[in-house]
Each structure stands twice: as structure tokens, then as C-alpha cells.
C-alpha positions as CSV (number, residue, x, y, z in Angstrom):
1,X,0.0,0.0,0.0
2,X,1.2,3.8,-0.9
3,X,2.0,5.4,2.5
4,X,1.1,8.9,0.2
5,X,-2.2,10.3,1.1
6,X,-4.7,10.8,-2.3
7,X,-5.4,14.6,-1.4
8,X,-6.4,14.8,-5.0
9,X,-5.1,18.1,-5.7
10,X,-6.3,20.5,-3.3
11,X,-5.4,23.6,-3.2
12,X,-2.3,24.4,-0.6
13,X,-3.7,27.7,0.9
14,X,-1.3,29.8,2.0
15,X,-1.5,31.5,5.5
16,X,-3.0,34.9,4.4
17,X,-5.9,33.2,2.6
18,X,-6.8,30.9,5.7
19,X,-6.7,33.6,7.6
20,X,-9.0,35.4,5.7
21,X,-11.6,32.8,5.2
22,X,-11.8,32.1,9.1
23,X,-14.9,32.4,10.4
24,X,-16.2,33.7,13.8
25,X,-17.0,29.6,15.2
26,X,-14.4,27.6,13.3
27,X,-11.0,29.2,13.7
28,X,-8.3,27.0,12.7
29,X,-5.3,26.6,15.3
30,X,-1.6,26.3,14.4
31,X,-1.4,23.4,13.9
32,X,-3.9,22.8,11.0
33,X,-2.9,26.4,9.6
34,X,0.9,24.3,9.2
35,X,-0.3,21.6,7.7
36,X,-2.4,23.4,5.3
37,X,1.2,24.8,4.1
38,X,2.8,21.0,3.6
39,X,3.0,20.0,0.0
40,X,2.0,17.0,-1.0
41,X,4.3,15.3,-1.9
42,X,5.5,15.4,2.4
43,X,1.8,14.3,3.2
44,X,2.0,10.3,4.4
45,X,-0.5,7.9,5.9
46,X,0.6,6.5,9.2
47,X,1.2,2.2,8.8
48,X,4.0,1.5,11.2
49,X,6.8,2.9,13.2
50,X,9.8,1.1,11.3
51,X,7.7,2.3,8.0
52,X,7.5,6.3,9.0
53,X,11.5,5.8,10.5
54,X,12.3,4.4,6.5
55,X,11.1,7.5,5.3
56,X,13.0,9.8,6.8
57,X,15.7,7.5,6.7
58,X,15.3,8.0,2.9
59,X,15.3,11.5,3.5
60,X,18.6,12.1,5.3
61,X,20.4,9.7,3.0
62,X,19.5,11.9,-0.2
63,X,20.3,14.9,1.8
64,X,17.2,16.4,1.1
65,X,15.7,17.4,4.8
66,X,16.1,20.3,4.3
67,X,15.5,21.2,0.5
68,X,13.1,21.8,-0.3
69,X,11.2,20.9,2.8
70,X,11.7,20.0,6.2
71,X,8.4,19.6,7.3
72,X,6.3,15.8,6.9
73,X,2.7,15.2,7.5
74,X,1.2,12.0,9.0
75,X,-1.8,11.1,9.0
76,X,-3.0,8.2,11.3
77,X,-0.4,9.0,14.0
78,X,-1.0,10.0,17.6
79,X,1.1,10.4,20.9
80,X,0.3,7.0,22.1
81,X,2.7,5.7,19.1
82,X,5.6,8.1,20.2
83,X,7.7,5.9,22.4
84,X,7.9,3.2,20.0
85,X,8.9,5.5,16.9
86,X,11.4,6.7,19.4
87,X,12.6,3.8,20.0
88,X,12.9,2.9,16.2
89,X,14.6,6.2,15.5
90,X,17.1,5.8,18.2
91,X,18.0,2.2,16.2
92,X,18.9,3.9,13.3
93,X,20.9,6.9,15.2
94,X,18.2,10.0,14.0
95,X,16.4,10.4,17.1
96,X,17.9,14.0,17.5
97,X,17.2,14.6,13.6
98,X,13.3,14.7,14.2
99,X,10.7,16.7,16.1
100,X,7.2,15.9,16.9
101,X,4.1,18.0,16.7
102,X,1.2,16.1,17.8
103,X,-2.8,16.4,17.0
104,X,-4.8,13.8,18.5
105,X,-8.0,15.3,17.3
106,X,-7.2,14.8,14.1
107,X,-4.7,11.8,14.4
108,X,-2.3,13.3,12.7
109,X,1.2,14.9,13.8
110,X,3.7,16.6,11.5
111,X,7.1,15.9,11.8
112,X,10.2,18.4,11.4
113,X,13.3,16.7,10.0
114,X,16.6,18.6,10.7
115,X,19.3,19.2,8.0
116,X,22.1,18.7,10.0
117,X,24.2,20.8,12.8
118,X,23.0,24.1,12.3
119,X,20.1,23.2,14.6
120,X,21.5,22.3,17.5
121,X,24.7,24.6,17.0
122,X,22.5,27.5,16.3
123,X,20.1,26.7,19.1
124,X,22.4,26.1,21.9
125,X,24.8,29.2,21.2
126,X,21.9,31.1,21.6
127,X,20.9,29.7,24.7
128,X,24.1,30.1,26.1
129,X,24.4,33.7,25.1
130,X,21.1,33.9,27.1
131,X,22.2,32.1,29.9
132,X,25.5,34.6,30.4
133,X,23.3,38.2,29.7
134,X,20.9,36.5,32.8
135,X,23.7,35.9,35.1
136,X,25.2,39.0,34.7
137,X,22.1,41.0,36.5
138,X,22.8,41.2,39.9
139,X,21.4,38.5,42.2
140,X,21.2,35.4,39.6
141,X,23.6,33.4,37.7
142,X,24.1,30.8,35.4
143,X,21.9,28.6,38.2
144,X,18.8,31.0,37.5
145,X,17.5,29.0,34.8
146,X,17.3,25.8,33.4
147,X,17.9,24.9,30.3
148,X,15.2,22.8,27.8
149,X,16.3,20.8,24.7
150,X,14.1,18.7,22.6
151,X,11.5,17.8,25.1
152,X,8.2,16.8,24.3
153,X,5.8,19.4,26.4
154,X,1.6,18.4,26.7
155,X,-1.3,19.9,26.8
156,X,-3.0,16.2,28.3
157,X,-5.1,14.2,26.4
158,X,-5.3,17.5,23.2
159,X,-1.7,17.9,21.6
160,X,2.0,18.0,22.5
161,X,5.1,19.4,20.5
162,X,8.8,19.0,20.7
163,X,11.2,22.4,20.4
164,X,14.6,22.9,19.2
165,X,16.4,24.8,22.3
166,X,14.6,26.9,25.3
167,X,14.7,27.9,29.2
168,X,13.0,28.3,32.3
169,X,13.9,29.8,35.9
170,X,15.1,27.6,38.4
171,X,11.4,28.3,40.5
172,X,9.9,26.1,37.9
173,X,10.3,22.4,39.2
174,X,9.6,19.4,37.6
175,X,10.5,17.6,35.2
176,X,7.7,18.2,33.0
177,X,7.9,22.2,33.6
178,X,7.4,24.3,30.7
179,X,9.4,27.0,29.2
180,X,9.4,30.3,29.4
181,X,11.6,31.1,26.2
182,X,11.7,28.9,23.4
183,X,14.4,29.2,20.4
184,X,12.7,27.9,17.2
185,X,15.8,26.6,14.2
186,X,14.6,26.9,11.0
187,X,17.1,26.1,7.3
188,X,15.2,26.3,4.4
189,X,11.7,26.5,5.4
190,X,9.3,28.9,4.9
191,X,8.9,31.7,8.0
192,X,5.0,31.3,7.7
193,X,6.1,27.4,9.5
194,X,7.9,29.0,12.1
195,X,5.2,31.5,12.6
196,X,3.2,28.6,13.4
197,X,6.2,27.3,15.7
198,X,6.1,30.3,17.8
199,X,1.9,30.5,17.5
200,X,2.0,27.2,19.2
201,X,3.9,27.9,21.4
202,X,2.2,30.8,23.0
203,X,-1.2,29.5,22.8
204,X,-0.7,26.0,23.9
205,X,1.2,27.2,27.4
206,X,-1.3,28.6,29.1
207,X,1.1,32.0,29.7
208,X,4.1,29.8,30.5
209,X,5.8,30.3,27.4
210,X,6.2,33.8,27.1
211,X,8.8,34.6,24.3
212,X,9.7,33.2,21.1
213,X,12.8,33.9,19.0
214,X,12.5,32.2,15.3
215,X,16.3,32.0,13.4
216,X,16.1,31.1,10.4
217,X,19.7,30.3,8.7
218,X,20.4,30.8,4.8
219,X,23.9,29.8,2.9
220,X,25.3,31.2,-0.6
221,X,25.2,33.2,0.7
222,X,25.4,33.1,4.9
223,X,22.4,34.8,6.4
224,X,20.6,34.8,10.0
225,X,16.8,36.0,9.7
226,X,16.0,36.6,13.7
227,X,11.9,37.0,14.7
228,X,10.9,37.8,18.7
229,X,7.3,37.2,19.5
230,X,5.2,37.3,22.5
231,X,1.8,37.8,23.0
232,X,0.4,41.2,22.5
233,X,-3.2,43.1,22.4
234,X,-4.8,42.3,19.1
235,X,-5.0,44.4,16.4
236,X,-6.9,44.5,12.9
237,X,-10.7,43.3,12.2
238,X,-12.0,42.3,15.2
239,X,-15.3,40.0,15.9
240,X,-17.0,38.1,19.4
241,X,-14.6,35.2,18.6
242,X,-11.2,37.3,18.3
243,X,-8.9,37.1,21.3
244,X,-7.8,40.7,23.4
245,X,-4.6,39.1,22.8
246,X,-3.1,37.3,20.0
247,X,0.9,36.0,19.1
248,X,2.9,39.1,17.5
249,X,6.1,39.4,16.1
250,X,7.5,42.5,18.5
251,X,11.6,42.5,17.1
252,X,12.7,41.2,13.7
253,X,16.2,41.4,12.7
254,X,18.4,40.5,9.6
255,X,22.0,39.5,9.3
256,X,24.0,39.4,6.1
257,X,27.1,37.5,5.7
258,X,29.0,40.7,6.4
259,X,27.4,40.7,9.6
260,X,25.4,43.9,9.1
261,X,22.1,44.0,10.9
262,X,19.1,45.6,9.6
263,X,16.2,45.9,11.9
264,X,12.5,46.1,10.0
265,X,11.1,46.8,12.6
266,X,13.3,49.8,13.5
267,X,14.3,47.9,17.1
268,X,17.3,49.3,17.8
269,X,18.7,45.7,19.8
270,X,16.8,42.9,20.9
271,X,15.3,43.1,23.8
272,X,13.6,40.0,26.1
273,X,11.8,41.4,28.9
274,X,12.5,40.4,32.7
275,X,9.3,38.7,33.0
276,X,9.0,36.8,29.7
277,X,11.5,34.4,31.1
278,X,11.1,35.0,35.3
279,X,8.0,34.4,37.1
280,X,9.0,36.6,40.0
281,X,9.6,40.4,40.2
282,X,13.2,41.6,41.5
283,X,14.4,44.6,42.5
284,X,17.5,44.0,40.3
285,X,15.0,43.2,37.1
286,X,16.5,44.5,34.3
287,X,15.8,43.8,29.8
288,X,18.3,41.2,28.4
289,X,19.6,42.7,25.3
290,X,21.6,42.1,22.6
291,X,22.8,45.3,20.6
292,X,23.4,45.1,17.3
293,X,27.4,44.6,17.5
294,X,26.8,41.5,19.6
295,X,24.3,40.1,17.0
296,X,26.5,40.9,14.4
297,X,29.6,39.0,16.2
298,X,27.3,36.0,17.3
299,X,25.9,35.6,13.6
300,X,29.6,35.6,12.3
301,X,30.7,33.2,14.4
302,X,27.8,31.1,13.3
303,X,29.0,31.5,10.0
304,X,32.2,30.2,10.9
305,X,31.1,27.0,12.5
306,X,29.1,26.0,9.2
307,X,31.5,26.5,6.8
């Protein structure tokens, strides 16, 4: 049997046009706006675990994960199945190539292969940049907060989703604690995806996720595309159905491989606020920011490492 869906050519709306055809009782959430944007061809019917881990076995061996698309579709596949796909992707060594968005209403989950190091390279020199800003404000340290990789975070029984890198403070115990910053790693997909990423995100936390920062990474040339969102009062059409607040891209930066920076959004250095990533005032709170000389050095030394 085909594991490809029959979809029989419909139409692969793109974000703008869902968006404007929502309607004020049936408002589609991220997770159906992504796979909306999923061609085709990366749209699969769910058979067995060894049968979705040949796939993207496939995958990785052309070298294609991430041209032209990183994201996979699967229908027929809920979180009940994830610990033996694990299991089965841990066999073949490309357990930390994969992340899992799951949609048990819909039994389907969409998968996010990885191209390679730039992920996890990316992701974790952020992090760490993060990590030594925060300990420099008086009173914390590299102790304040604790670090997230790809963990699988629930909302019980509804959905669940994997992330690339995040953190939380150290008053957050647990081990299934949620972040309250989450680094999203994209390579060649499209920033409407991780939109999504960072909608999800947002939405799904119940407040405890409370910033987003999207990087996206280009080659031929090296570039770093850099999104912060957060939630933010809602602006635009409004109706009963539409939220006060809604997930906004607040900071968007751009880094040649010159290491200029170009803000669009005229920020003049990125900026996380106190209390997007602590859940308790302090005297000593201060912004962690990054000006635009420090982007510039950390997306050149980026460019380094992939070479």
C-alpha cells in the first residue's frame, strides 16, 4: 500500500488566505494552519513505526531534509505511538534529527526533519548567550534557569510538541515544567512554519511560554533572519470570537554575511523582557539585550562553525 495520502489536488492555501476565510465559530489553530502549508508530496499515511523511520531514513540519505522541505505530515499517527517511533529512531541513530508536533483530534502529527548541525549549533549558542546576559544581572547566575532541549511538552489528552532549544527559571520544578523562552531553528523552510512554531507555542502554554525567538539560517550566501514574539493586544478586524490578545512578532532582525544587521522593525537591539522568562519580580530586574554589534559577532561566528 502507498504510504502517500490521495489529497487529489487541493489547493495548498497559503496563511494569508486561511486567515482570511476564518470564520467567527471555526478558527483554525496552528497546527492545522501548518499543515495546510505542507506540500503533497510530504503528506504520508501513518502504517507502522519502522515504516515512518524508513522514510525519513530516505530522507537524510538523499540529503534532502532540508531542500526543499523539512516539514512531513502523518496522518494516522498519535502520541500513544511516540515511544515506540522513538525507540525505532534511536535504532537507526536520527532520534535528535526529528521533532514531533502532535494532534490527537485529528490523528495526525507533523514531523520536522533537521538538515544537520546548524540546529542544535545554532540553538544552543543562543541559549548560552542567554544564559550569560541572565547571570550578569545582579542577584542570579548561570543557576537562575534551566535549560530545555528537545523535550516533548503536553497539553494532556489534546496535543504536544517537541522544540529545538529553550529555558525556564530555576522556580519552575519538575520535570515536565514548561518553558518560558523557546528558540525555534529553521534552514530552508518557509517563516509562515515557524510562525506557526512560535503561535503554538504561545497558545498552547497557558502563559508559560512567554517569548519566542525564530532563526532562520540561509547559505550562498550566509544569512541569520532573527523573529521575537510574544503575545500582544490584538490588532486588525476584530469580531466576538477574536482574542484581546493574540501571538505578534515584537523585534525582527536581519544578518547578512557581512554581519550587518538591519532591523525592520526599527528595534534598535533585541530586547527579552524580565518577565518573559522569570516568574517573579526583583528589585535588580533588568531587559536582556543584545545590541546590534553583539548580534552581528554571534551571527559571524555562526557562519564560521558552518563553513
Amino acid at each position: 500500500m502507498s504510504l502517500y495520502l490521495n489529497w487529489n489536488g487541493k489547493k495548498e492555501d497559503p496563511f494569508t488566505d486561511m486567515e482570511d476565510n476564518w470564520s467567527d465559530t471555526a478558527r483554525p489553530n496552528p497546527f492545522e494552519i501548518q499543515a495546510s502549508l505542507i506540500p503533497n508530496r510530504n503528506k504520508f499515511q501513518y502504517e507502522s513505526a519502522r515504516g515512518l523511520v524508513k522514510i525519513i531514513e530516505d530522507i537524510v540519505d538523499s540529503g534532502s531534509a532540508g531542500v526543499p522541505f523539512g516539514f512531513l505530515y502523518f496522518r494516522g499517527l498519535v502520541d500513544s505511538e511516540f515511544d515506540i517511533i522513538e525507540e525505532q529512531l534511536q535504532l537507526v541513530q536520527l532520534r535528535s534529527a526529528v521533532r514531533f508536533t502532535f494532534e490527537n483530534s485529528l490523528n495526525a502529527a507533523i514531523l520536522r526533519i533537521m538538515p544537520g548541525p546548524e540546529h542544535e549549533k545554532v540553538g544552543f549558542c543562543l541559549v548560552l548567550e542567554i544564559v550569560i546576559k541572565i547571570a550578569s544581572i545582579p542577584g542570579h547566575s548561570h543557576q537562575s534557569t534551566v535549560g530545555v532541549g528537545a523535550t516533548r511538552f503536553k497539553v494532556p489528552g489534546v496535543r504536544s510538541k517537541e522544540g529545538d532549544h529553550g529555558l525556564h527559571p530555576d522556580t519552575r520544578l519538575g520535570r515536565d515544567a514548561w518553558p518560558s523562552l523557546m528558540i525555534e531553528v529553521g534552514y530552508s523552510e518557509g517563516l509562515n512554519l515557524l510562525h506557526l512554531d512560535a503561535r503554538w507555542w504561545l497558545i498552547n502554554s497557558q502563559s508559560k511560554t512567554r517569548f519566542v525567538i525564530i532563526v532562520k539560517i540561509s547559505r550562498n550566501p550566509f544569512a541569520i533572519h532573527l523573529e521575537c514574539w510574544r503575545m500582544a493586544p490584538t490588532i486588525g478586524r476584530q469580531t466576538r470570537q477574536t482574542p484581546a490578545w493574540s501571538p505578534t512578532c515584537v523585534q525582527e532582525f536581519h544578518i547578512d554575511s557581512d554581519g550587518v544587521v538591519v532591523s525592520p522593525t526599527t528595534s534598535l537591539e533585541l530586547r527579552i523582557p524580565y518577565d518573559c522568562i522569570f516568574d517573579r519580580p526583583s528589585p535588580n530586574a533588568q531587559p536582556i539585550m543584545f545590541s546590534f554589534a553583539e548580534l552581528s559577532n554571534f551571527a559571524l561566528r555562526i557562519f564560521r562553525m558552518l563553513e
